[in-house]
C-alpha positions as CSV (number, residue, x, y, z in Angstrom):
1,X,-1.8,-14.2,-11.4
2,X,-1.8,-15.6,-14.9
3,X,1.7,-17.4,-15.6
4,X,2.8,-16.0,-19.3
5,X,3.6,-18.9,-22.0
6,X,6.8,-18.9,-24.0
7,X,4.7,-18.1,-27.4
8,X,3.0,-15.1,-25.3
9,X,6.4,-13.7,-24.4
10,X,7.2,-13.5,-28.9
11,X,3.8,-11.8,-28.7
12,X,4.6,-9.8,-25.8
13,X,8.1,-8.7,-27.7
14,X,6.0,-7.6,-31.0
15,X,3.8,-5.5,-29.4
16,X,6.3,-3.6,-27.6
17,X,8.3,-3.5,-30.7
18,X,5.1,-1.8,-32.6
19,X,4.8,0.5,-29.8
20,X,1.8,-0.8,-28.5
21,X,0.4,0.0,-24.8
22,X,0.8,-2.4,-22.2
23,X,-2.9,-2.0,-21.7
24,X,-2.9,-3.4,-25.5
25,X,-1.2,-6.2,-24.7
26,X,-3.0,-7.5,-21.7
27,X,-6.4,-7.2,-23.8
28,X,-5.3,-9.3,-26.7
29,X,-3.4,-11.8,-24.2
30,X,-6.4,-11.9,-22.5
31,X,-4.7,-11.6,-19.2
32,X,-4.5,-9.2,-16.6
33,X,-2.6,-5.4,-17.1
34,X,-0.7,-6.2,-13.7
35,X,0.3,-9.4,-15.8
36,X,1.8,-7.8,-18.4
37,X,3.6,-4.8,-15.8
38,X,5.3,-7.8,-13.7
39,X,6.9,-9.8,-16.9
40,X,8.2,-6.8,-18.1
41,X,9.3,-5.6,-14.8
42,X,10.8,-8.6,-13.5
43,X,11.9,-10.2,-16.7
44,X,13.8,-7.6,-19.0
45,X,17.3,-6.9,-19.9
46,X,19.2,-4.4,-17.2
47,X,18.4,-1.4,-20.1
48,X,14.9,-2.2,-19.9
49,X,14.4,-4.1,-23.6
50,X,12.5,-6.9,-23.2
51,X,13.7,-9.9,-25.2
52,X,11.4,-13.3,-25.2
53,X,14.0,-15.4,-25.4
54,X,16.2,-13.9,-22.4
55,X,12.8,-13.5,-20.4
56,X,11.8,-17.1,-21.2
57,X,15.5,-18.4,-20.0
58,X,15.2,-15.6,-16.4
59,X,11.5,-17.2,-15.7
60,X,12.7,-20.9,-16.1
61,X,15.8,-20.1,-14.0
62,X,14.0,-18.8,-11.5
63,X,11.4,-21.4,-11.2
64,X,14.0,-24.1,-10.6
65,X,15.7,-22.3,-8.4
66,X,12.4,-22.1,-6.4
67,X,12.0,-25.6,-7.2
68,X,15.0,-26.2,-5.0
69,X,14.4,-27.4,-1.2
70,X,14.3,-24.7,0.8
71,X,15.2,-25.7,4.3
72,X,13.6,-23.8,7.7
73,X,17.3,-23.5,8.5
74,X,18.9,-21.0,11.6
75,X,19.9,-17.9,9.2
76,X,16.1,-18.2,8.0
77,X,15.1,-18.3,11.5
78,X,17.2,-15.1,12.7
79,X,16.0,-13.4,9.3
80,X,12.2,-13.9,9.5
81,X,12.3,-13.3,13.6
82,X,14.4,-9.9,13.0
83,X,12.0,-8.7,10.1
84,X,9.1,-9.4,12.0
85,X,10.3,-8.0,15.6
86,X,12.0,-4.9,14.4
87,X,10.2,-3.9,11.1
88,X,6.9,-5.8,11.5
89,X,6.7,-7.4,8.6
90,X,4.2,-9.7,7.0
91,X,5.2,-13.2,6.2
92,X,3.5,-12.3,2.7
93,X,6.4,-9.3,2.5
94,X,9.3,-11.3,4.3
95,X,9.1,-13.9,1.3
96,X,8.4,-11.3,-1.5
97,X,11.0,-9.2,-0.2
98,X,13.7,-11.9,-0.5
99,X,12.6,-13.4,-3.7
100,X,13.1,-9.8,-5.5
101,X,16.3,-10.1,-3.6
102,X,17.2,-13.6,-4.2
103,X,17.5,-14.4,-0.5
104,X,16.4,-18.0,0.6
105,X,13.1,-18.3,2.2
106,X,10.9,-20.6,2.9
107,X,7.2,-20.4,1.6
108,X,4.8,-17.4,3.6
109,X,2.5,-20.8,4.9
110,X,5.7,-21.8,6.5
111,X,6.3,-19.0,8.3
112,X,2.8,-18.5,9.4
113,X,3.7,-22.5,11.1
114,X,6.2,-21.0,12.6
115,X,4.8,-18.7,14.3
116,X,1.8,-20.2,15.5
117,X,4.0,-23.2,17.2
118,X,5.9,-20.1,18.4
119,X,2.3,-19.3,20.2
120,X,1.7,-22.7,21.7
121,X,5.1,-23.0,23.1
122,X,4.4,-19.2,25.1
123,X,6.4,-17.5,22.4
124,X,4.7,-13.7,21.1
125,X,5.7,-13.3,17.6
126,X,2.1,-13.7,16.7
127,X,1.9,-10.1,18.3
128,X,4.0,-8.6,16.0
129,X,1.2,-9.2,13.3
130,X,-0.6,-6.7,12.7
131,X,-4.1,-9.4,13.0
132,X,-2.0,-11.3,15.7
133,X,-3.6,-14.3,14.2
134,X,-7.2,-12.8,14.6
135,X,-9.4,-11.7,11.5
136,X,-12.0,-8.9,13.0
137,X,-15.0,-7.4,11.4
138,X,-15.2,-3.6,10.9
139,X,-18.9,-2.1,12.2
140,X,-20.9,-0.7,9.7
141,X,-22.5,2.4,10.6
142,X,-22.4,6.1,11.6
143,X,-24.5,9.3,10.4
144,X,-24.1,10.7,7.0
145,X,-23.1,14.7,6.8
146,X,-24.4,17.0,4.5
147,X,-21.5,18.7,3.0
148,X,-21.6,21.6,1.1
149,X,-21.0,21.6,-3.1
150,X,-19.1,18.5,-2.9
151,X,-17.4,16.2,-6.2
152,X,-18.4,12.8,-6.2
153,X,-15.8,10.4,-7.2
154,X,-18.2,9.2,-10.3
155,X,-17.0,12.4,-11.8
156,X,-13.0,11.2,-11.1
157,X,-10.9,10.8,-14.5
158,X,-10.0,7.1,-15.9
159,X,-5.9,8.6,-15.2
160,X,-7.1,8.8,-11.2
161,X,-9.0,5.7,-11.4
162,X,-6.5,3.7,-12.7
163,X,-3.2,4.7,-10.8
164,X,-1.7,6.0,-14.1
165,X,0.3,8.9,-12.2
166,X,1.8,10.2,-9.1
167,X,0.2,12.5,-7.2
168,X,-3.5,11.1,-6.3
169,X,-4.2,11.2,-2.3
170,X,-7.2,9.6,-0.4
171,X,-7.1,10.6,2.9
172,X,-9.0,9.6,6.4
173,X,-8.5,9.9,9.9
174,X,-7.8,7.5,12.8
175,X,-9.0,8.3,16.4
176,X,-8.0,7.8,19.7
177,X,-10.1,5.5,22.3
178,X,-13.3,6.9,23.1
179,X,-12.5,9.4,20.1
180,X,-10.3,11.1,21.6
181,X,-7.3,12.5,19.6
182,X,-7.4,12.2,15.8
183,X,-4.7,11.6,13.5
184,X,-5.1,12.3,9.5
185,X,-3.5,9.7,6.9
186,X,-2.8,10.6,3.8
187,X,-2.1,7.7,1.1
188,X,-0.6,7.9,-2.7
189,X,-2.4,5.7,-4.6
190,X,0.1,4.9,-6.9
191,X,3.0,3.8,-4.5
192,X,1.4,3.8,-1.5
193,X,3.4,6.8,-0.2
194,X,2.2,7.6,3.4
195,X,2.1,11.2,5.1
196,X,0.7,11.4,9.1
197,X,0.2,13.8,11.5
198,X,-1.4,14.2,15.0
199,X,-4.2,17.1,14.7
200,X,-3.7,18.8,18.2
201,X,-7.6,19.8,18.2
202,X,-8.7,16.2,17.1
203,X,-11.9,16.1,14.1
204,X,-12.6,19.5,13.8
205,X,-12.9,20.5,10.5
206,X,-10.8,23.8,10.4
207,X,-7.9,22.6,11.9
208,X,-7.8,20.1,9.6
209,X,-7.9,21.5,6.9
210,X,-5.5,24.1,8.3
211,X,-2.8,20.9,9.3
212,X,-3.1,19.3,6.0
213,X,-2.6,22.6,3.9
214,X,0.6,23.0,6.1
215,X,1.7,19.6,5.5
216,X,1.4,19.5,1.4
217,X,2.0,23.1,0.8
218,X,5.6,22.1,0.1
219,X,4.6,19.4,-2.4
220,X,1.9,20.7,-3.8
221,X,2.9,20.2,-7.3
222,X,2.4,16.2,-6.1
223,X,-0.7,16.7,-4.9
224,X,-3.4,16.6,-8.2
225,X,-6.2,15.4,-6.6
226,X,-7.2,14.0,-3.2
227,X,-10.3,11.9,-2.5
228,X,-12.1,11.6,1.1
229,X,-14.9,10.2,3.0
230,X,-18.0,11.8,3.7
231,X,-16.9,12.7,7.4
232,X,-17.8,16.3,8.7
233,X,-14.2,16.7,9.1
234,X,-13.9,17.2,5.6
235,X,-16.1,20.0,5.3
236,X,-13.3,22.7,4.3
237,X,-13.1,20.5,1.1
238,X,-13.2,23.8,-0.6
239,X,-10.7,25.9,1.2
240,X,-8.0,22.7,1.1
241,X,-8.7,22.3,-2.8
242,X,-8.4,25.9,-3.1
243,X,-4.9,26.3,-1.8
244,X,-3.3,23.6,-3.2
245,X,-4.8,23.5,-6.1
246,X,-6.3,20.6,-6.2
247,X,-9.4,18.3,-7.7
248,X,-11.1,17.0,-4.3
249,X,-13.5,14.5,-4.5
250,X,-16.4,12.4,-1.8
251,X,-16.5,8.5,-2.2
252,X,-20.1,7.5,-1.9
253,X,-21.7,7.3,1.6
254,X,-20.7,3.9,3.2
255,X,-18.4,2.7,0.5
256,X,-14.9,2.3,2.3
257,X,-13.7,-0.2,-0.7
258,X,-13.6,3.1,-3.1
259,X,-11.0,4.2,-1.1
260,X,-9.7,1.2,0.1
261,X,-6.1,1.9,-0.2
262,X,-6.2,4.4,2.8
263,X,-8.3,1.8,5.2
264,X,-5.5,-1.1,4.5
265,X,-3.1,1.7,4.9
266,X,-4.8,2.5,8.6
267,X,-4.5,-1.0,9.4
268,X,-0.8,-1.1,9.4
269,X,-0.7,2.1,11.0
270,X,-3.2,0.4,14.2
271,X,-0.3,-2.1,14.3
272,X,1.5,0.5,15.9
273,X,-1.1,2.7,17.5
274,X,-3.8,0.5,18.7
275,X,-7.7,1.5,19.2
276,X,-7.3,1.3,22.9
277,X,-4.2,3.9,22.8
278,X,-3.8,7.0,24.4
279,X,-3.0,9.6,21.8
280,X,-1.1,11.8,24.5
281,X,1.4,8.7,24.5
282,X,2.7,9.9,20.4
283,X,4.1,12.7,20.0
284,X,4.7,14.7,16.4
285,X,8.2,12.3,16.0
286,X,6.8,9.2,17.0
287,X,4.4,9.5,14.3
288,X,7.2,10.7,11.8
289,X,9.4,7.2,13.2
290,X,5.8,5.4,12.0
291,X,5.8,6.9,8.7
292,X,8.7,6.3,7.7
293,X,9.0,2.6,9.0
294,X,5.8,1.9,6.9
295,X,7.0,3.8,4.0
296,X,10.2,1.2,3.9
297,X,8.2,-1.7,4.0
298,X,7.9,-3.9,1.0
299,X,4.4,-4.0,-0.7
300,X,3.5,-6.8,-3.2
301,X,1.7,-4.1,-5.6
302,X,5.4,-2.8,-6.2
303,X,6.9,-6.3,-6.5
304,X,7.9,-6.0,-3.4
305,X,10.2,-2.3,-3.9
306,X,9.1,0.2,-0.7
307,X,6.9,3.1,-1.6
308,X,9.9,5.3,-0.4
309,X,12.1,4.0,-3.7
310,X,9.4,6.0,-5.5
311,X,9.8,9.3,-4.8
């Protein structure tokens, strides 16, 4: 991220003061949107006005106060090792967490020393990681379904696109070893809200459609649109978008990055339910206990608030 300047904060302050969108702003800074969200975010008055000269003072405070040796002391130790053992949190979210909080903590790289030293000395935080310390390809591959009258996601609108409201789903499924047992995830996009649950008749299509009609009915004014794969699970597109009244689109064959949100969201949920699990072993709670946990989890896109603070 682009670091603002003092005389781009008195810009900053004179756009907002001519009403001018923070989209505005970023494009004559020349910096990113996300740029201009954070320094208003993290750097205005408690009522929301954003003042240069007050942000000015909060970032330079902040940055000596970062600047400040930061000691791998034993409160930091009990802190990171509880966070990671009973929440399973990155090191990237540890330290993000405490600096919206104003906790000490050492640097993410620190932590990540830590815990491979841990390793060599026949410790297993590495195993609370949701890589364990291993980066893994995903396989390409798999036969593309004709499905019937679908939407592609070319025909989406900019406000989906660009995260501009609540209420905008992808959804997926994760399966069992040797496919057996399915569960379907549905992501937020904006916040990263996360909704589960165990399909008791695995990928067929019906009873999908049948679970996740059951499961949004009672929110169905915040569901506007949800986005898919192009899975045969998905087939009852149709009947789904017809109950809850809702735009359903098809990303493009083989294009997991259009809904990439959903596949990082799968990978923390494989932190808990690995590809070698038995899906007998979790039952309809112990999916709801995994929801929630991940849904209280601190996530850099939200500097580091929990998606649950959203709602």
């Amino acid at each position: 991220m682009k670091h603002i300047t003092k005389e781009q904060r008195y810009q900053i302050e004179a756009y907002l003061k001519s009403d001018k969108s923070k989209e505005f702003i970023a494009n004559e800074l020349q910096v990113s949107p996300t740029t201009i969200f954070r320094e208003i975010n993290r750097n205005s008055k408690l009522r929301g006005v954003y003042n240069a000269a007050f942000a000015n003072e909060l970032s330079t405070e902040r940055k000596e106060r970062l600047k400040r040796v930061r000691k791998f002391n034993n409160n930091i130790k009990i802190f990171i090792e509880e966070k990671l053992k009973n929440e399973q949190w990155s090191p990237e979210q540890i330290v993000g967490y405490c600096k919206s909080n104003n906790i000490k903590m050492v640097s993410h790289e620190r932590i990540y020393q830590y815990i491979r030293q841990d390793k060599l000395n026949g410790g297993d935080l590495y195993k609370e990681l949701r890589h364990k310390l291993k980066h893994r390809k995903r396989p390409v591959g798999g036969k593309q379904i004709v499905i019937k009258n679908k939407v592609s996601i070319e025909k989406r609108s900019d406000v989906i696109n660009n995260k501009e409201r609540f209420g905008d789903w992808e959804i997926d499924l994760i399966v069992g070893q040797e496919n057996k047992g399915a569960i379907l995830t549905c992501v937020e996009r904006q916040t990263g809200f996360l909704m589960m649950r165990k399909l008791p008749f695995g990928k067929d299509s019906k009873f999908l459609a049948k679970a996740l009609i059951d499961m949004f009915l009672p929110y169905k004014k915040s569901v506007l649109s949800i986005t898919s794969d192009n899975s045969v699970e998905f087939a009852c597109h149709q009947e789904i978008s017809k109950k809850l009244k809702c735009e359903y689109y098809f990303a493009h064959p083989y294009s997991s990055w259009e809904r990439g949100l959903n596949e990082y969201t799968n990978k923390l949920i494989r932190q808990y339910i690995t590809k070698k699990s038995d899906f007998n072993n979790y039952n309809d709670m112990k999916i709801k206990e995994i929801q929630i946990k991940l849904n209280k989890r601190p996530r850099e896109k939200l500097d580091f608030k929990t998606p649950i603070q959203f709602l």
